[in-house]
C-alpha positions as CSV (number, residue, x, y, z in Angstrom):
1,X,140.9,32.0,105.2
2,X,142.4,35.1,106.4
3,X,143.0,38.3,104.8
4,X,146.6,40.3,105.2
5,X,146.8,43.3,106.4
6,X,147.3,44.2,102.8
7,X,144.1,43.3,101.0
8,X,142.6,44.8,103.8
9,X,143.8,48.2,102.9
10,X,143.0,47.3,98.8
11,X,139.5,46.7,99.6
12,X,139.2,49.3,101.6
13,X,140.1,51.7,99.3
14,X,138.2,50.3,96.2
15,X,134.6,50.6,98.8
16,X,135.8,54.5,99.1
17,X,136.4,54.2,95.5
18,X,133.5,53.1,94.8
19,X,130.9,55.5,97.2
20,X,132.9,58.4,95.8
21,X,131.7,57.6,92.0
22,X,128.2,56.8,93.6
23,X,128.0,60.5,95.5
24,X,129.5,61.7,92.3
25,X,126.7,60.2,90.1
26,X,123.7,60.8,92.4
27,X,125.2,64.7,92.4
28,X,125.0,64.7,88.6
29,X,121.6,63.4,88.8
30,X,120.1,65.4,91.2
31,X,121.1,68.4,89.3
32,X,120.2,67.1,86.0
33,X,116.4,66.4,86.9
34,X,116.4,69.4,89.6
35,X,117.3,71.7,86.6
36,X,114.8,72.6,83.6
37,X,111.6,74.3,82.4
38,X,108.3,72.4,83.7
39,X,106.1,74.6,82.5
40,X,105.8,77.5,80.2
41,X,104.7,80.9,80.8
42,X,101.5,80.7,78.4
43,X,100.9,77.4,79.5
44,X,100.7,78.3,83.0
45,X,98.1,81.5,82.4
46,X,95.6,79.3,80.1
47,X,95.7,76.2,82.4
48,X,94.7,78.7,85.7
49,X,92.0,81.2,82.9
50,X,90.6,77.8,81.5
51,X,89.4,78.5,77.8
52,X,88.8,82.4,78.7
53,X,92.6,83.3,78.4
54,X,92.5,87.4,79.1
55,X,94.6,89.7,77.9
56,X,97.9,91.0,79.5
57,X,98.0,93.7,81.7
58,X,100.6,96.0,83.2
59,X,100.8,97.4,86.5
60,X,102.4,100.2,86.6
61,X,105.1,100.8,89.3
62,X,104.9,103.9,90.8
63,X,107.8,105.1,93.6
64,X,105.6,104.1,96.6
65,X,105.0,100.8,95.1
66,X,108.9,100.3,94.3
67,X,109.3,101.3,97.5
68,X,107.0,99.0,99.3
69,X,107.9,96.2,96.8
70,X,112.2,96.5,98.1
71,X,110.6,96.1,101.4
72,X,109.2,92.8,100.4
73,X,111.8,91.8,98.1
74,X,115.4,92.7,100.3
75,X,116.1,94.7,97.1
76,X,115.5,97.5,94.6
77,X,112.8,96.9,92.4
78,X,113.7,97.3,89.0
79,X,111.4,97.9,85.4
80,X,108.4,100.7,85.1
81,X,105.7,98.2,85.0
82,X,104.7,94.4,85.9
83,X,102.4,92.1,83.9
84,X,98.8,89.9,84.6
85,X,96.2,89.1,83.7
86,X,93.0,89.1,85.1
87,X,89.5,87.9,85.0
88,X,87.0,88.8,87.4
89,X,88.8,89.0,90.5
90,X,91.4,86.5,89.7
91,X,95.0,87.7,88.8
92,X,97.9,85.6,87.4
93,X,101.5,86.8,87.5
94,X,104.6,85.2,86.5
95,X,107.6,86.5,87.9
96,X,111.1,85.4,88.8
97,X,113.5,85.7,92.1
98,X,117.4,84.8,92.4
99,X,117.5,81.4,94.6
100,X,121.3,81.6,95.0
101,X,123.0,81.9,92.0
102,X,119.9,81.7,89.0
103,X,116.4,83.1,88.6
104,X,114.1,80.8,89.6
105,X,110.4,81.5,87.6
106,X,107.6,81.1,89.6
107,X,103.7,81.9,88.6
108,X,101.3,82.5,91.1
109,X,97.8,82.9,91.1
110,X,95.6,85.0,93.6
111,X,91.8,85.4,93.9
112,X,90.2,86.8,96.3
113,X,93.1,87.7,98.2
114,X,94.4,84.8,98.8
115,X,96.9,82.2,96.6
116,X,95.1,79.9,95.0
117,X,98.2,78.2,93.4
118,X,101.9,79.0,93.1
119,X,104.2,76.6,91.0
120,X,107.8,76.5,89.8
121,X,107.5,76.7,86.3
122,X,111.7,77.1,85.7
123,X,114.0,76.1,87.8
124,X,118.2,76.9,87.4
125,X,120.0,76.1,90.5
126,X,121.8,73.1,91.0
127,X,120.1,73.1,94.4
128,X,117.4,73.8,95.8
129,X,115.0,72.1,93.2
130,X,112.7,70.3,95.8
131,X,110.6,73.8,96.2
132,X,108.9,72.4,92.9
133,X,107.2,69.7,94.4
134,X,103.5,70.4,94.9
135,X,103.8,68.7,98.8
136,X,105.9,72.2,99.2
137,X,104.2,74.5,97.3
138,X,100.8,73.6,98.6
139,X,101.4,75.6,101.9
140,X,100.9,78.6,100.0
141,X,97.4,77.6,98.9
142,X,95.1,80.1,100.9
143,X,97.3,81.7,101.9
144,X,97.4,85.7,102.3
145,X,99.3,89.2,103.4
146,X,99.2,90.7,106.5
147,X,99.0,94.7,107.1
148,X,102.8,94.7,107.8
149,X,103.1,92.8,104.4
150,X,104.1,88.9,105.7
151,X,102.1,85.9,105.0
152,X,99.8,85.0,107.3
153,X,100.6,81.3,107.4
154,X,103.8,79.9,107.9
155,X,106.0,77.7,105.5
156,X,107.9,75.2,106.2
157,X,111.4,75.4,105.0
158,X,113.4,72.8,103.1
159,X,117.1,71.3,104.4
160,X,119.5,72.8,102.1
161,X,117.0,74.7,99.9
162,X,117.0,77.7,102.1
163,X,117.6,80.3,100.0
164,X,114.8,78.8,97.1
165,X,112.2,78.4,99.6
166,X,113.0,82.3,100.6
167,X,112.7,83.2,96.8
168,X,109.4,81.4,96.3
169,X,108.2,83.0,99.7
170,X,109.2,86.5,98.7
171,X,107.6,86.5,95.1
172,X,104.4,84.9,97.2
173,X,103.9,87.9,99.2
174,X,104.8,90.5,96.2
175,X,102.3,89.0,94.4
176,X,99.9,89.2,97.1
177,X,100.6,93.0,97.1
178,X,100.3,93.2,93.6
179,X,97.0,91.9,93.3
180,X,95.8,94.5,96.1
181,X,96.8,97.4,93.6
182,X,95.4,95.7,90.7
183,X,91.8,96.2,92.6
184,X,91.9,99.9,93.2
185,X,93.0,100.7,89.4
């Protein structure tokens, strides 16, 4: 049997109909499960200390360490101090960066001079959530700063997470600096 001319047009516009509700849905689910706390602060420091939690420290920031730290971070570093913790040799810091919109909290642990493990422990964009993966944030393991204050490895980017892989990048390398200062205190 054939179809008019007609029908062809009705079932054409009921298939758009229908991707449009399917884009609209997968939308809404991506940023419903991209969006949330995975882990907490607390939780985070006692899973990377073990059953020897230490206490919190502060580092404080000095001018030159502001002014080294708006070097690595594209902007003015704000607050007097910044806390760890740390057990022999190992620090822990839990910081967060602006993806594009939202802070995105990331904790990163160094020890001896290198990251050990960084992981996205909240996450508030409504894009840009992949960087929480551990297939991403495993390029940072072994990882360390250069002289001129980069990484020394580089990390692969994610296709419309740009600015989230930047933010997770930048707190990498000012926690790498961090750690430096915490070892001539």
């Amino acid at each position: 049997m054939f179809k008019t001319r007609r029908s062809f047009k009705t079932s054409g516009r009921r298939a758009t109909s229908v991707a449009l509700l399917f884009a609209l849905l997968l939308t809404i689910a991506n940023t419903a499960f991209g969006k949330g706390v995975y882990q907490t602060g607390p939780d985070f420091i006692a899973e990377s200390f073990g059953e020897s939690t230490p206490e919190a420290k502060s580092l404080w920031l000095t001018p030159e360490l502001k002014e080294t730290g708006k070097k690595i971070m594209g902007k003015r570093i704000r607050g007097i101090r910044e806390r760890y913790w740390a057990h022999e040799g190992k620090t822990v810091w839990i910081m967060e960066e602006i993806g594009k919109e939202r802070p995105i909290t990331i904790g990163v642990v160094v020890n001896d001079h290198q990251i050990e493990r960084i992981k996205i422990l909240a996450f508030r964009e409504s894009r840009g959530w992949e960087v929480r993966y551990p297939a991403f944030t495993a390029q940072y393991d072994n990882v360390k700063i250069t002289p001129d204050l980069k990484l020394d490895q580089h990390i692969d980017g994610i296709t419309g997470a740009t600015l989230s892989v930047r933010a997770v990048t930048k707190i990498a390398r000012l926690s790498l600096f961090y750690h430096q200062q915490t070892l001539d205190q």
